[in-house]
C-alpha positions as a printed Julia matrix, in Angstrom:
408×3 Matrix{Float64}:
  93.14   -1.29   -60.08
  94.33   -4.57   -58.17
  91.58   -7.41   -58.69
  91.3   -10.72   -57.19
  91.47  -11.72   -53.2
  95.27  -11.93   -53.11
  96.15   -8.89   -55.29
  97.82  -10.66   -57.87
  96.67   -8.31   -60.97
  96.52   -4.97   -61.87
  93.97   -3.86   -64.56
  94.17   -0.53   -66.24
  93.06    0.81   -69.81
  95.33    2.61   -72.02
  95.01    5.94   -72.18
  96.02    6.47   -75.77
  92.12    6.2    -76.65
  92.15   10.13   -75.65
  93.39   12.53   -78.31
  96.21   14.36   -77.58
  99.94   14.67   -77.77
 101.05   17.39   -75.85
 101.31   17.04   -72.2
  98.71   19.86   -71.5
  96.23   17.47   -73.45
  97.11   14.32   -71.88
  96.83   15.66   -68.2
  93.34   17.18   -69.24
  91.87   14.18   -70.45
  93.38   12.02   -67.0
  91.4    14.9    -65.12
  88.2    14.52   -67.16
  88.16   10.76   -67.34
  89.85    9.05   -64.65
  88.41   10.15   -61.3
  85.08    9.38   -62.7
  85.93    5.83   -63.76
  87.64    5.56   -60.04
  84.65    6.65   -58.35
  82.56    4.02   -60.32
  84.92    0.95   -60.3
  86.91    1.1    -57.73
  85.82    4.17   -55.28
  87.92    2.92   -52.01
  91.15    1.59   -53.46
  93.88    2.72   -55.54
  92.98    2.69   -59.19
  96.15    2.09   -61.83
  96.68    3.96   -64.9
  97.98    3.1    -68.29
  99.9     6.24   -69.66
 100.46    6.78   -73.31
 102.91    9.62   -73.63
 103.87   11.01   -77.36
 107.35   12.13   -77.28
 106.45   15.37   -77.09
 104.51   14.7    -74.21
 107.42   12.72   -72.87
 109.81   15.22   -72.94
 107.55   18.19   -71.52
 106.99   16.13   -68.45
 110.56   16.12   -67.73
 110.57   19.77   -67.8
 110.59   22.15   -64.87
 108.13   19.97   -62.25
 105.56   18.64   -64.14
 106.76   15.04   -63.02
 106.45   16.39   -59.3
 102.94   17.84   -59.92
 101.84   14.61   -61.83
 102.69   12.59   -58.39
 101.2    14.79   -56.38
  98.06   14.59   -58.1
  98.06   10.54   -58.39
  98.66   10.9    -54.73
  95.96   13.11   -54.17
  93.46   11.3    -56.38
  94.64    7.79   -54.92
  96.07    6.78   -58.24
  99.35    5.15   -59.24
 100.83    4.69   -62.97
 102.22    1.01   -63.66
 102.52    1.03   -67.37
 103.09    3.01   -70.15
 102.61    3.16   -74.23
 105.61    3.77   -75.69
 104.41    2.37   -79.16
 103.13    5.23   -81.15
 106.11    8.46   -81.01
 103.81   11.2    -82.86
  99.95   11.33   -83.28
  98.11    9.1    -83.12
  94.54   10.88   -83.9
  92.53   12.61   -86.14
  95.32   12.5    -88.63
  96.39    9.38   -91.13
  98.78    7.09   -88.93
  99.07    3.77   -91.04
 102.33    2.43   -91.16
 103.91    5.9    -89.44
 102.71    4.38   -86.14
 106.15    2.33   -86.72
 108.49    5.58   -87.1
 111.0     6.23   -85.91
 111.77    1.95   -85.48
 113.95    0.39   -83.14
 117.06    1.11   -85.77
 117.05    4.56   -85.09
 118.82    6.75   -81.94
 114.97    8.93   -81.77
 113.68    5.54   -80.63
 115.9     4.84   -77.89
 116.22    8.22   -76.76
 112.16    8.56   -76.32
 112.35    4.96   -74.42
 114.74    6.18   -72.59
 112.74    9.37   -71.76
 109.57    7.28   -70.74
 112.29    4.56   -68.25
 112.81    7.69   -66.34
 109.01    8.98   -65.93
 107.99    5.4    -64.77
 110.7     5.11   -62.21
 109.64    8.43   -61.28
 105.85    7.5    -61.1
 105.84    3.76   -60.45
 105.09    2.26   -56.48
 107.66    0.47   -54.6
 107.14   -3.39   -54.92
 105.98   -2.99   -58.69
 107.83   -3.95   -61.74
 106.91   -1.77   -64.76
 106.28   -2.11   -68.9
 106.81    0.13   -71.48
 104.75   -1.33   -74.66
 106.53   -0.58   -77.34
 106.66   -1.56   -81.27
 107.92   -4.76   -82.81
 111.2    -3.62   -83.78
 110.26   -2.13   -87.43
 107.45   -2.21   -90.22
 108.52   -5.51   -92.35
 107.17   -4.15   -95.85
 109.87   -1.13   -95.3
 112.78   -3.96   -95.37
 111.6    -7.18   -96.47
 112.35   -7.05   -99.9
 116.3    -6.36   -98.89
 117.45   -8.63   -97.02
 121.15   -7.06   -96.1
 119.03   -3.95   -95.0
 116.36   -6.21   -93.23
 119.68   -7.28   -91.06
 121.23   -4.36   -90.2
 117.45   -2.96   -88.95
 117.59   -5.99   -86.85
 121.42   -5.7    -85.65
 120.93   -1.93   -85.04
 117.77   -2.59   -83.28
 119.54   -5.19   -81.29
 122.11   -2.31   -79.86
 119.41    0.34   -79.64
 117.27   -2.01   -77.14
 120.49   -3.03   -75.12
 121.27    0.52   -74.75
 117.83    1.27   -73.09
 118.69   -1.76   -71.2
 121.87   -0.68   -69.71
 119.85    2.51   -68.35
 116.87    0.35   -66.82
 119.39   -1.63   -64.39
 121.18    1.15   -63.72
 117.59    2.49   -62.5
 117.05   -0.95   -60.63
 120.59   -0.54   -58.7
 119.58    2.88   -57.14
 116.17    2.52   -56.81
 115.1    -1.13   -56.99
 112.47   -0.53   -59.46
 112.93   -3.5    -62.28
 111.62   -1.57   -65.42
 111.03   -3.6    -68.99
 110.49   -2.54   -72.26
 107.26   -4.87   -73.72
 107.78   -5.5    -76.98
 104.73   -5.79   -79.07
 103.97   -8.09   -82.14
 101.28   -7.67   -84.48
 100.84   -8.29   -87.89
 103.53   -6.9    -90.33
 105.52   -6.45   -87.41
 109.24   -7.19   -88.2
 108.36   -9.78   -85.27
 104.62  -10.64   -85.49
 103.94  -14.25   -84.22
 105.19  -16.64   -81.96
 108.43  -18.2    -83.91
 109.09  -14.67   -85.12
 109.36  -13.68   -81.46
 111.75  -16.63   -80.27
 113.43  -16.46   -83.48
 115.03  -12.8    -83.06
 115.18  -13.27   -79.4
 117.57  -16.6    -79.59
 119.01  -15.36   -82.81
 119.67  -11.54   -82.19
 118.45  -10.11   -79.44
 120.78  -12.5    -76.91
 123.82  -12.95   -78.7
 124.14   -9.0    -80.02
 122.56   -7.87   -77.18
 123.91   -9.77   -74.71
 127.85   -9.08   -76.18
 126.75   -4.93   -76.32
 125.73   -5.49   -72.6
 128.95   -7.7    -71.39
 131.24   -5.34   -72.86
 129.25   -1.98   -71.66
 128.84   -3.54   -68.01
 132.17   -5.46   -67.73
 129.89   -8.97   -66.59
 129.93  -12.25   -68.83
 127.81  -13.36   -71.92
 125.3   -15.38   -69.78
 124.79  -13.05   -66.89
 124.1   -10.18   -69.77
 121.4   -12.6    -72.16
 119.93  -12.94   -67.88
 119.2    -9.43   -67.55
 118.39   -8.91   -71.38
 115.55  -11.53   -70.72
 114.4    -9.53   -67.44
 114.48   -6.23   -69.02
 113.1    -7.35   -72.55
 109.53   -8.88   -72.71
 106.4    -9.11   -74.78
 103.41   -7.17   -74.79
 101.29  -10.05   -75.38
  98.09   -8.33   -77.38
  95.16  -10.47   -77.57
  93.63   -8.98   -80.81
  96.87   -8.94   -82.77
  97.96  -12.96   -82.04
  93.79  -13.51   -82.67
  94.14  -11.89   -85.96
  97.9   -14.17   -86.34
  95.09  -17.52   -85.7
  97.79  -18.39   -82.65
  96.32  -20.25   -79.7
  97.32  -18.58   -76.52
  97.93  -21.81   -74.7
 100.61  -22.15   -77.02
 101.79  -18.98   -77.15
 102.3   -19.05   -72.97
 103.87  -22.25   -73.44
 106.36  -21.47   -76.23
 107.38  -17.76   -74.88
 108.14  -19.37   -71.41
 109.78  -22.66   -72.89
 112.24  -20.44   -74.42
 112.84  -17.64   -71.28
 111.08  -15.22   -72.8
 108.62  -13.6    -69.94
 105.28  -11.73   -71.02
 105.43   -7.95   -69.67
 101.52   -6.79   -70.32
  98.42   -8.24   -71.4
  96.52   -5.76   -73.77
  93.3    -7.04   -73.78
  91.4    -6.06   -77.13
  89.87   -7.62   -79.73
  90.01   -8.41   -83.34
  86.89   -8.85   -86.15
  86.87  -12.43   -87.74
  84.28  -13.69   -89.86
  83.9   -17.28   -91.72
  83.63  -17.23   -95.98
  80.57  -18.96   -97.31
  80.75  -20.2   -100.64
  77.66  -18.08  -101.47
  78.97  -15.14  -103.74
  75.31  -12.77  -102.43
  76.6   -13.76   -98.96
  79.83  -12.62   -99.45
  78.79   -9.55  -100.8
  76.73   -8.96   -97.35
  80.06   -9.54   -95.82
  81.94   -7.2    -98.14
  79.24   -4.01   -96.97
  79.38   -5.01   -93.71
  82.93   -4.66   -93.14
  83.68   -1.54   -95.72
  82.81    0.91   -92.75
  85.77   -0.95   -90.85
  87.94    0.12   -93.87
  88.99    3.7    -92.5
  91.45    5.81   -93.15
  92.97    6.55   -89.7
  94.69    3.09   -88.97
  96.18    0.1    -90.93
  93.95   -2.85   -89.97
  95.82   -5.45   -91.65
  93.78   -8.85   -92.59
  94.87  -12.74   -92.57
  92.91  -15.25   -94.41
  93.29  -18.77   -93.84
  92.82  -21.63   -96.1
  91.41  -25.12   -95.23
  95.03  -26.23   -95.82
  96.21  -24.23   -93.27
  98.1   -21.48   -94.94
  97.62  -17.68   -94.94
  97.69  -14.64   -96.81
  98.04  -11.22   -95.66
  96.58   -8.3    -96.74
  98.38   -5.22   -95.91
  95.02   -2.9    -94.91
  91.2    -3.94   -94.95
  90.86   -1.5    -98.05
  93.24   -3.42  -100.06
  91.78   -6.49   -99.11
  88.0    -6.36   -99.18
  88.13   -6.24  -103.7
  89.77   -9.75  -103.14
  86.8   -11.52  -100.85
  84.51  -12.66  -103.33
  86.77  -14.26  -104.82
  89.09  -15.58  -102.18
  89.31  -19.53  -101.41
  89.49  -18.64   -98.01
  87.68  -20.12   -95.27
  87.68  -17.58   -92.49
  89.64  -13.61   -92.42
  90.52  -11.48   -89.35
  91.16   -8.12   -89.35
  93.27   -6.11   -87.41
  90.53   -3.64   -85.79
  90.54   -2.93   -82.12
  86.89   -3.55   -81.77
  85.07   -3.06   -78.38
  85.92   -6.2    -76.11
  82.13   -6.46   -74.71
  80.37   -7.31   -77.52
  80.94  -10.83   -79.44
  78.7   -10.31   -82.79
  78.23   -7.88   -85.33
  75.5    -8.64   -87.54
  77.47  -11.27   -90.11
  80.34  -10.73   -88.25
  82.19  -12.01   -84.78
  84.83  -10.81   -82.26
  87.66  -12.46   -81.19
  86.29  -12.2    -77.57
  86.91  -15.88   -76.72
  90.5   -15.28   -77.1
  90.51  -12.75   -74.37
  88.31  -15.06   -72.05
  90.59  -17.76   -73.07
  93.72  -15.92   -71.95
  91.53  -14.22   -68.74
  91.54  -17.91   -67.88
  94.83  -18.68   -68.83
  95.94  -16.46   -66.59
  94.39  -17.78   -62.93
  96.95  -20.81   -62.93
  99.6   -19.35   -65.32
 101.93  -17.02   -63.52
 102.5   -15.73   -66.73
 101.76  -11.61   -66.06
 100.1    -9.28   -63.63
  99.89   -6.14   -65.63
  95.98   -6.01   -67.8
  95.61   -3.64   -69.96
  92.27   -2.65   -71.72
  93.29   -1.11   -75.29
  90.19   -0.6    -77.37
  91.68    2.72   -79.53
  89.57    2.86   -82.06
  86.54    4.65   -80.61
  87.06    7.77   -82.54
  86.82    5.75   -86.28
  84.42    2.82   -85.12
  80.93    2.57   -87.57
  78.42    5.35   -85.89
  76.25    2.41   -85.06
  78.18    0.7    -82.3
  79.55    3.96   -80.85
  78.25    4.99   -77.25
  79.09    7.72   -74.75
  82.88    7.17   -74.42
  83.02    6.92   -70.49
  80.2     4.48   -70.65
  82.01    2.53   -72.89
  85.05    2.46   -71.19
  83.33    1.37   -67.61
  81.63   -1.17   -69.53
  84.51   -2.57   -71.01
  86.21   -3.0    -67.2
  83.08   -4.38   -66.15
  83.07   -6.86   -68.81
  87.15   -8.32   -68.1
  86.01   -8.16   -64.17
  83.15  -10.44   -64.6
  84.94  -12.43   -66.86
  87.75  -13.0    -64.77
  85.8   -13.65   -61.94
  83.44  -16.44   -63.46
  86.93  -18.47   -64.34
């Protein structure tokens, strides 16, 4: 849905909170939930969806005319699609995802091709006079390659060709249809790009010059015009739980991505757990019980600690971390847990919700993106005691960034 006087935003939520990876499924659940929410938030004007399409999914909407039925019905139901998840390839419920949310990576021809596949739904699906984001991982898993650091290249270098070749595709699409398309690359923690530096780092030091020669040779145009249209077609999915949970001020992060060229593609707004370490050991203990029920076995919610020096640790997973915090010399942890973005305190513990007000903020003199996109995921595996009726929860959560936004 477009917010503000002037139209500048568009605010959607992600539809990958629905379980489902067949395109039967997904269309089901868009029926169930979406022209309920659009009668309740925004009744007279187009409301914007957020598609997350598996690959299988993906690929059986390019068959026979599903696409053409899909548009009809957004048509019919006043709805338009403006950004997709690309991130997860296979499910992404009711089954153990951990670090297979990251396969295939970015070094791999399944990746591109299902990118690929998804650039030529939303050109299909996405209004005239919009530019649209495909979310999609940060490159790789580091613990796969980190160790190696010959294989920790190549995953970069092949990653690197596999990106440019998706790129080559999306101006193609923009020269016969004038739809600029961009895949949003996502950091998060244990990302094989995860912060800020990380981001810059493999964008001035891989991305550009590997990229940029696949794309002068393939298109016949020289190295600066090709890092140009790299940087138009290549952004970040800026996530405000995961660079919460990475203790990076966004401020800084806005400042440092557009310093360096790099443009922001989609604001997931979602929120992370953080709670402060008291030198108490029973108080720690409360802490310990009140975040095991976070500790589930669907999704890795990776934890940083920081130390009153300033340094950090990382914990793979919650589970492998919470044996280590009543012991830990560290003065505050965040966890990597989509929690819901209304609510600021659990008990002992906090959201990151200033973060997203922060950035909400941010945002009304930064022309630094117009797509919003609510991603709260986790509604299946959150503790029984903060679950609600899911399309409650979801209207409350647009009601929430839409007050927000308009007190700034």
């Amino acid at each position: 849905m477009k917010i503000t006087k002037n139209n500048n935003f568009h605010l959607t939520y992600c539809s990958n909170i629905h379980p489902g990876e067949s395109w039967l499924e997904v269309f089901a659940n868009l029926e169930k939930y979406i022209p309920e929410l659009k009668s309740r938030l925004s009744p007279t004007e187009p409301f914007g969806i957020g598609l997350r399409l598996a690959n299988v999914a993906a690929k059986q909407l390019l068959e026979s005319n599903n696409l053409a039925q899909l548009q009809a019905w957004l048509t019919q139901q006043d709805l338009y699609v403006f950004t997709l998840n690309g991130f997860p390839y296979g499910g992404f419920h009711r089954q153990v995802v951990k670090d297979q949310v990251y396969a295939p990576d970015w070094s791999t021809q399944e990746r591109a091709d299902y990118t690929l596949n998804l650039a030529h739904i939303l050109a299909s699906l996405l209004p005239q006079g919009l530019d649209g984001g495909i979310s999609t991982l940060p490159l790789s898993y580091k613990p796969w390659w980190v160790k190696d650091q010959g294989t920790f290249e190549t995953v970069l270098k092949k990653s690197c060709f596999n990106i440019a070749l998706v790129v080559v595709e999306m101006i193609r699409i923009r020269e016969e249809t004038g739809k600029i398309l961009h895949i949003d690359l996502e950091p998060e923690p244990d990302g094989l790009i995860e912060n800020t530096s990380e981001v810059i780092d493999f964008y001035q030091n891989w991305l550009l010059p590997i990229g940029g020669n696949y794309l002068s040779e393939k298109l016949n145009i020289d190295q600066s015009l090709a890092e140009t249209k790299l940087l138009e077609h290549v952004r970040i999915c800026y996530d405000t739980c995961h660079f919460s949970v990475e203790y990076e001020q966004p401020k800084s992060v806005f400042t440092r991505l557009q310093s360096a060229g790099i443009k922001i593609g989609k604001i997931q707004i979602s929120a992370a757990i953080k709670v402060k370490i008291p030198a108490e050991v029973e108080k720690r203990s409360l802490i310990v019980e009140r975040l095991r029920p976070f500790a589930e076995s669907t999704y890795l919610h990776q934890v940083i600690e920081r130390h009153s020096d300033g340094t950090f640790h990382h914990y793979p997973d919650l589970i492998n971390a919470l044996p280590h915090l009543e012991q830990s010399l560290a003065e505050e942890w965040r966890t990597h847990f989509h929690v819901p973005i209304f609510i600021h305190d659990y008990q002992i513990l906090q959201s990151t919700q200033d973060d997203i007000a922060t950035v909400l903020h941010l945002l009304q003199t930064n022309n630094a993106c117009s797509h919003l996109e609510i991603e709260t995921y986790t509604w299946d595996v959150l503790p029984s005691e903060i679950k609600i009726d899911l399309l409650t929860s979801i209207q409350r959560e647009y009601e929430w960034v839409l007050k927000e936004f308009a007190s700034n």
